[in-house]
N, C-alpha and C positions, 0 to 999 in steps of 0.2 A: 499594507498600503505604503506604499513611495509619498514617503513628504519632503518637500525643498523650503531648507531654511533657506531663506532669501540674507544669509550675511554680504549682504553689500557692501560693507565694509568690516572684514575681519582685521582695519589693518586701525593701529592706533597712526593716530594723527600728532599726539604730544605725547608728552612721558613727562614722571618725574624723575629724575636722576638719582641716588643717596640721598641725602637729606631733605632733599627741595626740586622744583624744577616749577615752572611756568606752563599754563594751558595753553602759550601760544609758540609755544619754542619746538621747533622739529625734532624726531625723533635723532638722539644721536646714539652711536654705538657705546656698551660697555667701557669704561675706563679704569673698570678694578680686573684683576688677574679672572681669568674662567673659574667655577667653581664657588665665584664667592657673591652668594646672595647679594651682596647688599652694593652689588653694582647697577650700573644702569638699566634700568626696567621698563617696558614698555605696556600699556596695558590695552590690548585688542579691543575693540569695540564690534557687538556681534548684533545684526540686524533682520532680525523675526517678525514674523506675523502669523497671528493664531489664527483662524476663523471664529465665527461664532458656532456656537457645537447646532448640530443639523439632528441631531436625535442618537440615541445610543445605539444605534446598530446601522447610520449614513454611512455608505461609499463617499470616499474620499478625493477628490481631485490628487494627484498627486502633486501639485507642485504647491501643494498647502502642507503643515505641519497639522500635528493634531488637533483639533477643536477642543480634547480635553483637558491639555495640558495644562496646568497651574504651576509649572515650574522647572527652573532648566537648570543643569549644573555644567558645567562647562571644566574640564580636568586639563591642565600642561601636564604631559605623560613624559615627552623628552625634549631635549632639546639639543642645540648644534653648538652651543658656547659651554655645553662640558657644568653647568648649572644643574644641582640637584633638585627636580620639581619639588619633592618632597617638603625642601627646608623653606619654599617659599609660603609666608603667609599668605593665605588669601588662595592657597591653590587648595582645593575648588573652589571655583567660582561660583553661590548658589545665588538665584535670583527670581523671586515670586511675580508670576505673571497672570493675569487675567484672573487674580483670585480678589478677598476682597480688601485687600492689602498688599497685590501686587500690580505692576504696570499694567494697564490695559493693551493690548496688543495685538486686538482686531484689525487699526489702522496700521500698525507696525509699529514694532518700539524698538529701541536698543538697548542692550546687555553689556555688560562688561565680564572680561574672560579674565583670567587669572592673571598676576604679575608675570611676563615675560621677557625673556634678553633677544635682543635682536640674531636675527639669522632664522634655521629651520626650526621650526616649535611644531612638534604634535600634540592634536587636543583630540579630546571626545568631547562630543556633547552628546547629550540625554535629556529626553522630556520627560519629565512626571505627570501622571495625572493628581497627587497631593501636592502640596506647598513643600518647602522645605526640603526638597529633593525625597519625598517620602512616597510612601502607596505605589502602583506600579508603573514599572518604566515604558514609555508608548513608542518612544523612537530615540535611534543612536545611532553615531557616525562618528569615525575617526580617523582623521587626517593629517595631514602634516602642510605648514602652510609658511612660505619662505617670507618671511618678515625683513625690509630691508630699511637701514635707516636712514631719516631723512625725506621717502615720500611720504604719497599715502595710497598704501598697499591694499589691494582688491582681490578678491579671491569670494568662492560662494561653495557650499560645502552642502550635500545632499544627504539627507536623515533617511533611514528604513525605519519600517514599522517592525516593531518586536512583535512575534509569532505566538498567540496566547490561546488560542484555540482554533481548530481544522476540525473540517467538515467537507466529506467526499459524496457528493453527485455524479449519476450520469453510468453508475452500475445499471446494467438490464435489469426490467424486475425480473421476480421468480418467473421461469421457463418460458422467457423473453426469445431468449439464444436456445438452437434445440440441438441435440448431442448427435455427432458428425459433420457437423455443419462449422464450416472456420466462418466467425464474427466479430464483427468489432464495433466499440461506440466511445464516443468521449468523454474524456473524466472532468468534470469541476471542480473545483479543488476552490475551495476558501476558507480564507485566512482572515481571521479577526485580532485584535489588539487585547488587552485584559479592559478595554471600557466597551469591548461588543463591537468597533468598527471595523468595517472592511479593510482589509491593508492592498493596496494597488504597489503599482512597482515592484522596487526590488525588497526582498526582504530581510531584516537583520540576522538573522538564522537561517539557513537554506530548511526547505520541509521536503522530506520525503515521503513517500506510498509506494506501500512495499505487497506485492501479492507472492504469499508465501508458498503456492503451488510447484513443489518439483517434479510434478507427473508432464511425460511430453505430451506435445500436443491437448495441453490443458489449459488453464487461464494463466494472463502474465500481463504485467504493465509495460509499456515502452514509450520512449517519448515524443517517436513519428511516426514511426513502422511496425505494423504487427507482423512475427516472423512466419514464413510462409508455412502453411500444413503440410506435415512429416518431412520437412528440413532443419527439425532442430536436433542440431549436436549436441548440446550440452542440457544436461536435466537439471534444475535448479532455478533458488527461487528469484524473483525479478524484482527490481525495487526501479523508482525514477525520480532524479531530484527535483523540486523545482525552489530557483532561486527567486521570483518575482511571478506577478498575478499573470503573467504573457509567456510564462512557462509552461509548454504545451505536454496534455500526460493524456496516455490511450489506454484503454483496456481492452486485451487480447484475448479472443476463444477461437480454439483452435479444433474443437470436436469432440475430445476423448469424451466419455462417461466419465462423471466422479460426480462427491458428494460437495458439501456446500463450502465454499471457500472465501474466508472473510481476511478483507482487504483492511489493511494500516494504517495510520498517517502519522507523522512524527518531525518532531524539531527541539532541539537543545530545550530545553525546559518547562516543553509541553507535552502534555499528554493530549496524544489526538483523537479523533474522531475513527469508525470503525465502516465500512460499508460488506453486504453479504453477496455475494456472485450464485445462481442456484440456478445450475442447465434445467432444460427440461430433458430427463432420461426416457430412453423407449424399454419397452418390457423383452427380455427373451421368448423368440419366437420358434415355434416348430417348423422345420424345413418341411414341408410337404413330398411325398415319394424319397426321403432320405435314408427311409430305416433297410437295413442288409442286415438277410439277406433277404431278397423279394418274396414273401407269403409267411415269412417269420413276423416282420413287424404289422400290425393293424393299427392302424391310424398313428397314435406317437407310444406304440407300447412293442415293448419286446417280449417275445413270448420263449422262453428256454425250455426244452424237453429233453436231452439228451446231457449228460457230464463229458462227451467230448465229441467232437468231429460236428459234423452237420445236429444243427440244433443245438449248441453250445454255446454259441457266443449270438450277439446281435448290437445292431449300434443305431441310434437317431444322432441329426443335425440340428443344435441349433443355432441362431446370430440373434444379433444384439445392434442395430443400431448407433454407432458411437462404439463401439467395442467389440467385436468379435474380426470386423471387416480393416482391409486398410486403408489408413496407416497407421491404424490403432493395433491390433494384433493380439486382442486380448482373448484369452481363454472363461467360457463361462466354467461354474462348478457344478457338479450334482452332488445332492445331498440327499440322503435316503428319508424317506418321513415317516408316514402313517401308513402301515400293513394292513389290510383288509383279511387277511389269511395267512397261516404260516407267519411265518419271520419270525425276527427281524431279516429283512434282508440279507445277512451277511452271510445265512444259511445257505442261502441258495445258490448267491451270487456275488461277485464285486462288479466296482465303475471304475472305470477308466476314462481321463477327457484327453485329447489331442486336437492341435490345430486342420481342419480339413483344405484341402486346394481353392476352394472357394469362398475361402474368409467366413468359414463357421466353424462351430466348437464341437467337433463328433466324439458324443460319447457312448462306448461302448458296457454293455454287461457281457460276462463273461462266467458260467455255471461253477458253483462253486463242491466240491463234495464233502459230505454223500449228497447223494439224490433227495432234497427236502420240498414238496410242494410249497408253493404259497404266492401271493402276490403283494407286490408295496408301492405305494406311490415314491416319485423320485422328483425334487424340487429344482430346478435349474434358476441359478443365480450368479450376478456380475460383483456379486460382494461388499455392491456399495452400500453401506447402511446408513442414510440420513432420511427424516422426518419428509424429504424432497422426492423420494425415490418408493413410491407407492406401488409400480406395478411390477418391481425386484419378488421374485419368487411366484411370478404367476406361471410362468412358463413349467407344467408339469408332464411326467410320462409315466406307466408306469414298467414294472420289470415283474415278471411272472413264472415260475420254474410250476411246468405240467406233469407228472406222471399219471398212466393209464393202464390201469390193469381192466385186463379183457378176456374172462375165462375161460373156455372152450370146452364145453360138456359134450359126451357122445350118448347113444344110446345100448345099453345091455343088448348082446342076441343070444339067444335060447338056441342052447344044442341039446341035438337026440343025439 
């Protein structure tokens, strides 16, 4: 969440000098050499308001600070008069707020920022949710804020919410998005603080979500545009930043088959939230009148009779939805399985798979020798193997080497 401290006046209005100075004397410049604390010093005054807390897990207006805050420290990091922050006492500036021993700061209150010399000063401030600058940090900003002396300097300085835990929305559920098909949907992305609230605006850490898919034409994040199906060059994985809650992030499908692919989130010192992408996959299908050559194959099986020429080899087609057609181009596999007779398969025969002209996977047997009868089923599969992917391996044929012996008896004649 974007919160705006409202410093309406980050400028001091008096100072004390070295030893002394008056609350109503204007600020005047250094009068001891740069470098030496114990010249003139100004002391900023910083102007807050907390809300009252809305419940632990309230969306935030952004131009509010946190509701949880109990305490702010305000750091001079550097400065333009050549003054070590370090050696000044009083840098940081801690000061207990809306606790029950600090300022109340619902109406607005002021703070006081560490001793500083006139000219450029850069500070951070930080809101705690403990007292005493303790427990964790809600929101931080660091600025540099030209301090000049003699007026009274205005300036207003805007806090980010520190990034304490992500949570991604807006993945398709399982087999939402169906395989060949390019889709897309929007991501939600939220960002909470370590007290549970929404963080709006910009954020103190940028968060990223990152989908780790380097298959083309697979899933991928982007942060306007999903790239268009089969124009993508580069295979790898996509990631998109976002720096504030109006950081827009997409999620991209593009078609291919795969298994289940789980999306990231992340930011400097948090461990984020995880979301799962799970196409719905179609099953490897039998081409109908595919198998050659014409009276060899019956329905999706090939029938082998011969160790070479005619009746030797034989081939089925099959495709895959999301895979075998373009702009996917993928090759299914066969895998030899359970022999009803004879076999193992490799007796009789091998498989061969090649891409066919028609975006399917023609796979061929071809007789192996000697001459071994038998028959074995053959399992045609895209390889994907996830809990997502139930009808992988349905696609079956089988491969069959025939010999026939056919005896030819005659009959005896009797000579005189």
């Amino acid at each position: 969440m974007r919160r705006f401290l409202a410093f309406a006046t980050i400028v001091a209005l008096t100072a004390c000098g070295g030893g002394g100075g008056s609350n109503s004397a204007p600020v005047t410049a250094p009068t001891t050499p740069p470098g030496t604390p114990s010249g003139n010093l100004v002391t900023p005054t910083f102007t807050l308001r907390i809300p009252a807390p809305t419940g632990s897990a309230a969306k935030r207006s952004p131009k509010f600070v946190s509701s949880h805050a109990l305490s702010v420290k305000i750091t001079l990091n550097s400065d333009s008069a050549g003054i070590n922050p370090a050696s000044l006492a009083g840098n940081p500036a801690i000061t207990n707020v809306n606790g029950t021993s600090g300022l109340s700061c619902t109406a607005g209150c002021t703070v006081n920022g560490p001793p500083s010399p006139v000219g450029n000063d850069n500070f951070t401030v930080t809101l705690f949710d403990n007292t005493n600058a303790t427990g964790s940090a809600l929101d931080t900003a660091t600025q540099t804020f030209p301090i000049a002396a003699g007026v009274a300097n205005s300036s207003s300085i805007t806090l980010n919410g520190i990034p304490a835990a992500i949570a991604i929305s807006g993945v398709p559920a399982a087999n939402a998005f169906a395989a060949g098909t390019a889709s897309s949907s929007t991501l939600t992305v939220t960002v909470t603080d370590a007290d549970g609230q929404t963080i709006t605006g910009t954020y103190a850490n940028p968060v990223t979500v990152a989908d780790p898919d380097t298959l083309s034409d697979g899933s991928s994040v982007a942060a306007t545009t999903c790239p268009a199906q089969g124009a993508e060059t580069t295979i790898a994985a996509s990631s998109v930043m976002l720096t504030a809650d109006t950081s827009s992030a997409k999620f991209c499908y593009n078609g291919i088959a795969e298994g289940d692919v789980t999306l990231t989130s992340s930011a400097t010192g948090v461990t984020g939230g995880t979301a799962i992408f799970q196409p719905q996959l179609a099953a490897p299908a039998f081409v109908v009148g595919s198998g050659t050559p014409v009276g060899v194959v019956n329905g999706s099986e090939i029938d082998l009779f011969a160790p070479s020429g005619a009746g030797s080899t034989g081939s089925v087609n099959f495709t895959e939805t999301g895979w075998t057609g373009a702009p996917f181009s993928q090759l299914l596999s066969a895998t030899a399985g359970t022999c009803s007779s004879g076999g193992p398969l490799s007796t009789f025969a091998t498989l061969a798979t090649a891409a066919s002209g028609g975006g399917a996977t023609t796979i061929t047997a071809t007789a192996a020798s000697p001459e071994t009868p038998g028959l074995c089923a053959v399992t045609v599969s895209d390889g994907i193997t996830t809990a997502n992917n139930p009808t992988d391996g349905s696609g079956t044929f089988n491969v069959s080497y025939t010999t026939t012996t056919i005896p030819v008896n005659g009959h005896a004649r009797k000579t005189h």
